[in-house]
Every structure is written in C-alpha cells, then in structure tokens.
N, CA, C and O atoms as a Maestro MAE file, in Angstrom:
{
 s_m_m2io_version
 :::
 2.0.0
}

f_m_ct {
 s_m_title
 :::
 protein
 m_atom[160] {
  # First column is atom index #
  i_m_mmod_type
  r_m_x_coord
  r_m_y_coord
  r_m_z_coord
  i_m_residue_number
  s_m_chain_name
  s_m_pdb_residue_name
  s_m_pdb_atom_name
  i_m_atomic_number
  :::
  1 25 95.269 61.893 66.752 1 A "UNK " " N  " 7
  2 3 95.916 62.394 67.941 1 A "UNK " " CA " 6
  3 2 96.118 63.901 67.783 1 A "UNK " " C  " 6
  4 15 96.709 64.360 66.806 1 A "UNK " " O  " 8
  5 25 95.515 64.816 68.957 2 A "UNK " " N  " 7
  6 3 96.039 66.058 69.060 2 A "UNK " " CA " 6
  7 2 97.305 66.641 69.160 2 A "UNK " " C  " 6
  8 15 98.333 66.075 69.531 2 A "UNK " " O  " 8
  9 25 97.205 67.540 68.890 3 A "UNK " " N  " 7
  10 3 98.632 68.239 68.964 3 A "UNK " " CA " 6
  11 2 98.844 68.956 70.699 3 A "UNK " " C  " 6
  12 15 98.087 69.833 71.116 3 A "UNK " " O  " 8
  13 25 99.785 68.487 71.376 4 A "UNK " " N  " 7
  14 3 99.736 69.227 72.574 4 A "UNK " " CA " 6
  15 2 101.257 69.988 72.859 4 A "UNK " " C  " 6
  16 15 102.306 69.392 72.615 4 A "UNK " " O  " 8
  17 25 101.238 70.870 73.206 5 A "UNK " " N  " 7
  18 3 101.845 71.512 73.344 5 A "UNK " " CA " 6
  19 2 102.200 72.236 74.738 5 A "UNK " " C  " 6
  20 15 103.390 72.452 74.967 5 A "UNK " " O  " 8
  21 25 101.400 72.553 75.516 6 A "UNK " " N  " 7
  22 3 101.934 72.414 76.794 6 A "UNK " " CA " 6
  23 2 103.128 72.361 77.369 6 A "UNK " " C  " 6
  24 15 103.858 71.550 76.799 6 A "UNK " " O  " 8
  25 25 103.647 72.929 78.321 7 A "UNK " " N  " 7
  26 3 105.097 72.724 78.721 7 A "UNK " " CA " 6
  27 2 104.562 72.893 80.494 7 A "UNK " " C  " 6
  28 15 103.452 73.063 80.999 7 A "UNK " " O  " 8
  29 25 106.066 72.737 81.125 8 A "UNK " " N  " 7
  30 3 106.137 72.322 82.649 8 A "UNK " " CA " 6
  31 2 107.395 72.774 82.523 8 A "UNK " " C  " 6
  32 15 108.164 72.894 81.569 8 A "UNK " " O  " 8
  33 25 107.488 73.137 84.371 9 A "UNK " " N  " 7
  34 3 108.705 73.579 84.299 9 A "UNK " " CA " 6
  35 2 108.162 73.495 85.838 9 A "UNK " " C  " 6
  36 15 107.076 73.835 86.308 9 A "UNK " " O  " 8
  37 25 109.923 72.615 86.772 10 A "UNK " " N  " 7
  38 3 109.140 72.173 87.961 10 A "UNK " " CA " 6
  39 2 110.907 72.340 88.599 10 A "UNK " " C  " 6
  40 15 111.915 71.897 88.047 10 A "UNK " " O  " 8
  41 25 110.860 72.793 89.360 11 A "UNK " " N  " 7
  42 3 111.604 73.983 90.572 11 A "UNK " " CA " 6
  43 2 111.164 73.667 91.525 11 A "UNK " " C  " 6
  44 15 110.050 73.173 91.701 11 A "UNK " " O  " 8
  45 25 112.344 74.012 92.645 12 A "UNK " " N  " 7
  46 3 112.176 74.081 93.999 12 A "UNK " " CA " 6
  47 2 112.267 75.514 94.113 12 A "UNK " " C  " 6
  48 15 113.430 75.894 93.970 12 A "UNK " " O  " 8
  49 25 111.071 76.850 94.415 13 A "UNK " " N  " 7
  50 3 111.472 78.276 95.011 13 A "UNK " " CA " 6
  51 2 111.030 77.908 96.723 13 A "UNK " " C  " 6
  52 15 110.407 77.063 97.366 13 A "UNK " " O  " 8
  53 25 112.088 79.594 96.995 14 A "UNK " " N  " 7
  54 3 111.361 79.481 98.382 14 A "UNK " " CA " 6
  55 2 110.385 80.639 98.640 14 A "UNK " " C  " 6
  56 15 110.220 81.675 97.995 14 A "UNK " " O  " 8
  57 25 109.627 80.074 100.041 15 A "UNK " " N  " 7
  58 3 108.230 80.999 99.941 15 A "UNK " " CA " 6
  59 2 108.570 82.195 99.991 15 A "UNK " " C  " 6
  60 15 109.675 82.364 100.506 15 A "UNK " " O  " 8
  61 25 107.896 83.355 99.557 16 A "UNK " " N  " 7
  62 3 107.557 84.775 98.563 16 A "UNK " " CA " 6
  63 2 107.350 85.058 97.649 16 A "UNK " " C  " 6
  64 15 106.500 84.342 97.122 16 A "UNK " " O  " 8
  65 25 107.831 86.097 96.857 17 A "UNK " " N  " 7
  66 3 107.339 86.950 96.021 17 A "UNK " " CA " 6
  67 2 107.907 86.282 95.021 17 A "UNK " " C  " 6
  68 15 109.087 85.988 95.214 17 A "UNK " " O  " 8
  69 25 107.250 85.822 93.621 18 A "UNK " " N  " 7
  70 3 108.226 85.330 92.229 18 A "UNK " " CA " 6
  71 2 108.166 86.027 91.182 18 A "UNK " " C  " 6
  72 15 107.049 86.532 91.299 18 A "UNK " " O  " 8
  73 25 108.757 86.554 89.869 19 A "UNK " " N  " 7
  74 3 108.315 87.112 89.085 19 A "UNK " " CA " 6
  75 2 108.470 86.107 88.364 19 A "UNK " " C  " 6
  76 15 108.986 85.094 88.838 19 A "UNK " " O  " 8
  77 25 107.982 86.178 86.825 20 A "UNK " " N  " 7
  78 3 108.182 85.517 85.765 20 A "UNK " " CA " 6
  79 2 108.376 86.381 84.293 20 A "UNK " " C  " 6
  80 15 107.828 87.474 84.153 20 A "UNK " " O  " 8
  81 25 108.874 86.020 83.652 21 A "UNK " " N  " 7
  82 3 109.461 87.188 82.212 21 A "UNK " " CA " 6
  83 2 108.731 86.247 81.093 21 A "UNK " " C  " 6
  84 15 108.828 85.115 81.567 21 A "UNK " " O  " 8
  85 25 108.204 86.176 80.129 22 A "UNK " " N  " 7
  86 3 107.251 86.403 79.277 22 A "UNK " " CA " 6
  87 2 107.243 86.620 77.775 22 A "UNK " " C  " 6
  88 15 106.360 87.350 77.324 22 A "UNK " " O  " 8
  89 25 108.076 86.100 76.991 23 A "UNK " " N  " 7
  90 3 108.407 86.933 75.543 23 A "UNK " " CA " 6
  91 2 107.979 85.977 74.412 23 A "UNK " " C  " 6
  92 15 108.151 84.759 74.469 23 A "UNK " " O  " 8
  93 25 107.511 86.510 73.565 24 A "UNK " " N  " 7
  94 3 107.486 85.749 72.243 24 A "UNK " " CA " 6
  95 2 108.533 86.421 71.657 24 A "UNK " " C  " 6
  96 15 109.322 87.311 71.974 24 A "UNK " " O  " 8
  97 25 108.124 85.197 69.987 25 A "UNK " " N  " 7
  98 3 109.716 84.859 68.986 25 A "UNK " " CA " 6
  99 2 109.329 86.249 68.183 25 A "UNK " " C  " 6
  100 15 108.259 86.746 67.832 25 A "UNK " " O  " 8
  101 25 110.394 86.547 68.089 26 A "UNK " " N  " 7
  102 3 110.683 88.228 67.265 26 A "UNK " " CA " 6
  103 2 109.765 89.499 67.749 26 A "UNK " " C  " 6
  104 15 109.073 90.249 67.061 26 A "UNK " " O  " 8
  105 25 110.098 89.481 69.840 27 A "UNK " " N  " 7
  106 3 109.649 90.107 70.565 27 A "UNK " " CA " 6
  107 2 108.166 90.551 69.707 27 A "UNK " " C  " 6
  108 15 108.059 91.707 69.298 27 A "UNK " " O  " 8
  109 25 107.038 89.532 69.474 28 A "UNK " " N  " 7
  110 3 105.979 89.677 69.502 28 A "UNK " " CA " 6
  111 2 105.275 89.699 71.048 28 A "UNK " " C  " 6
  112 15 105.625 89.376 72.183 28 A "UNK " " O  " 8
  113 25 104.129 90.246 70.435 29 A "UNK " " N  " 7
  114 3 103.450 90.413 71.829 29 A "UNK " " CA " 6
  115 2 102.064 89.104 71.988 29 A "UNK " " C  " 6
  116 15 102.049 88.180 71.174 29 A "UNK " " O  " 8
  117 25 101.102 89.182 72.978 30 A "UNK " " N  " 7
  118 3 100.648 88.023 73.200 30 A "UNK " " CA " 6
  119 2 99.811 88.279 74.493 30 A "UNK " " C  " 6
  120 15 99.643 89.348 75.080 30 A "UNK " " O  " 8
  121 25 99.366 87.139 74.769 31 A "UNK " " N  " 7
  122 3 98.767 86.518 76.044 31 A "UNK " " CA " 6
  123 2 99.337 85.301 76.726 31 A "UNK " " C  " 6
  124 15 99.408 84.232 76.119 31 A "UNK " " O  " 8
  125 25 99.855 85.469 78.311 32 A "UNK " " N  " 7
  126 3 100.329 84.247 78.469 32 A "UNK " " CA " 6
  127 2 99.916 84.141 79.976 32 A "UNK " " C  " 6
  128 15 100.113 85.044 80.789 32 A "UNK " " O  " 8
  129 25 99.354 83.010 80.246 33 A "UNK " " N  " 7
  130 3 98.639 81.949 81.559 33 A "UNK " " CA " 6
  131 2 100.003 81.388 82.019 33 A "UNK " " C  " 6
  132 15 100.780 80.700 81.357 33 A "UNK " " O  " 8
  133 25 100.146 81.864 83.413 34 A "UNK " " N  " 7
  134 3 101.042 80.995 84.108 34 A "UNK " " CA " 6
  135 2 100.149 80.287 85.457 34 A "UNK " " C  " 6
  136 15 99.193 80.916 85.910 34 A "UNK " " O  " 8
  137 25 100.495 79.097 85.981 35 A "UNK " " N  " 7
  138 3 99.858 78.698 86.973 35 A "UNK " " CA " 6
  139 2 101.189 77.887 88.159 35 A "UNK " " C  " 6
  140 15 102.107 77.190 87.727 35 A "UNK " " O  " 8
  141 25 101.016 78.139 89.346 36 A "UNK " " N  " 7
  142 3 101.899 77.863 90.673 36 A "UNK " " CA " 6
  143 2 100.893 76.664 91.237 36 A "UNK " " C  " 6
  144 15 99.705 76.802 91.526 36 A "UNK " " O  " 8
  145 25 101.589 75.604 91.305 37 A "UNK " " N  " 7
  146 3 100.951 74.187 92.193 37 A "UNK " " CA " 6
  147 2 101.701 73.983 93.047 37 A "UNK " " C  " 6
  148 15 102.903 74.020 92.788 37 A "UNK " " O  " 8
  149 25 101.192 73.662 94.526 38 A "UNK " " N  " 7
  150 3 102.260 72.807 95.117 38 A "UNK " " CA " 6
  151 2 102.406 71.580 95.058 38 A "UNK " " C  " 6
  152 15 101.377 70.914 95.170 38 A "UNK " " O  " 8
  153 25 103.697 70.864 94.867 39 A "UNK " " N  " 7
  154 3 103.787 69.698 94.619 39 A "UNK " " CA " 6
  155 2 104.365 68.722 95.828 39 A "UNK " " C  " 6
  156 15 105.522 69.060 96.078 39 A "UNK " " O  " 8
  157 25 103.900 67.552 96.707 40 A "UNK " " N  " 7
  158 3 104.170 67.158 97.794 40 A "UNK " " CA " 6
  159 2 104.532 66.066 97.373 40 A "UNK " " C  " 6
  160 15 104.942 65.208 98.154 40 A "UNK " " O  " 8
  :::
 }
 m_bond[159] {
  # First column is bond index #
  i_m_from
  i_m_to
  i_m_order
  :::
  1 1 2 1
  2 2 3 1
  3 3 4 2
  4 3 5 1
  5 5 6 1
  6 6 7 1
  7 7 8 2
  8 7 9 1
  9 9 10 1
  10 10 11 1
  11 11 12 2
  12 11 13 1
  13 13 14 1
  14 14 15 1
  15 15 16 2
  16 15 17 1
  17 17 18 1
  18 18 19 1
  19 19 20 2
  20 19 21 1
  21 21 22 1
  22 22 23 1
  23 23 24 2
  24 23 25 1
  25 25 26 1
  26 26 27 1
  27 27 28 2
  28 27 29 1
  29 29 30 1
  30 30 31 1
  31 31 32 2
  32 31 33 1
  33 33 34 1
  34 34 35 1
  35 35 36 2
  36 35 37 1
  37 37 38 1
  38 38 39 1
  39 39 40 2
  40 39 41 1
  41 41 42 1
  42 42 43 1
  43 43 44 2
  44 43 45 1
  45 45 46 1
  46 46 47 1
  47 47 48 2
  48 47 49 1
  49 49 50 1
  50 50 51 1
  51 51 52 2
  52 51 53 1
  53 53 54 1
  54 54 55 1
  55 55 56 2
  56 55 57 1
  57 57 58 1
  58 58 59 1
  59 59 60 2
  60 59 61 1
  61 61 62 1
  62 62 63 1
  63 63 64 2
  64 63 65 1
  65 65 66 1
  66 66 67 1
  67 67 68 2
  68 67 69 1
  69 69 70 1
  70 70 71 1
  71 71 72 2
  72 71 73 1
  73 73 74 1
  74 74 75 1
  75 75 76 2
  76 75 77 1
  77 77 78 1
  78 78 79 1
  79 79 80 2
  80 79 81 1
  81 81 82 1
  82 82 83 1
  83 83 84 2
  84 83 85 1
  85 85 86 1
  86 86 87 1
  87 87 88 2
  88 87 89 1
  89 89 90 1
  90 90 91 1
  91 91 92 2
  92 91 93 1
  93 93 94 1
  94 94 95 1
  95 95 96 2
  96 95 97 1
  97 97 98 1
  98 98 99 1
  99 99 100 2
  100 99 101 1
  101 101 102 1
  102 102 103 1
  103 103 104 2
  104 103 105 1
  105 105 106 1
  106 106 107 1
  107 107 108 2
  108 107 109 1
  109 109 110 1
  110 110 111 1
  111 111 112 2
  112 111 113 1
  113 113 114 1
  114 114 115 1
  115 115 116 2
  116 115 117 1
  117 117 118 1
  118 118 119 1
  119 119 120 2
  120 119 121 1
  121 121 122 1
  122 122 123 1
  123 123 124 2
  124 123 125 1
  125 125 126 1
  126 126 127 1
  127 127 128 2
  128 127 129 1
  129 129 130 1
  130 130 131 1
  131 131 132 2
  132 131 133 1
  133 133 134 1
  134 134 135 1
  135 135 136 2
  136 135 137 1
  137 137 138 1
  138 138 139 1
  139 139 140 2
  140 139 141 1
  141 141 142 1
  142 142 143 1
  143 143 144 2
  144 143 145 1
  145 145 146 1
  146 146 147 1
  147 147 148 2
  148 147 149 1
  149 149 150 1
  150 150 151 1
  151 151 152 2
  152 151 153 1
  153 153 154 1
  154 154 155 1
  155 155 156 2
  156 155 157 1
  157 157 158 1
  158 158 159 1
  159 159 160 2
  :::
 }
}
C-alpha cells in the first residue's frame, strides 16, 4: 500500500476573488498546487 498524503479542505465561499497563504515547516520554501471544484 502507498503512502498518500493528500489533504481536502471543503468550505462553503462566496462567489469572487479568494486568496490562499502557502507556507512550509521552518518557513521553507517550495511548490504548491491548489485546485477549486464545485461541489453540488
């Protein structure tokens, strides 16, 4: 069995503009993929 790691994070916003904040552990730096679905 793989290791998964993945996370979710599932909110009600309302429609506009969103930001999102971004940090790794001991303010390292990185690459990070966020993705917005609508969910019905």
């Amino acid at each position: 069995m793989g290791e998964d790691k993945d996370s979710a994070v599932l909110v009600g916003l309302d429609p506009g503009t969103c930001t999102a904040t971004v940090s790794g552990v001991n303010s390292t730096t990185g690459v990070a993929l966020g993705e917005i679905h609508e969910v019905n």
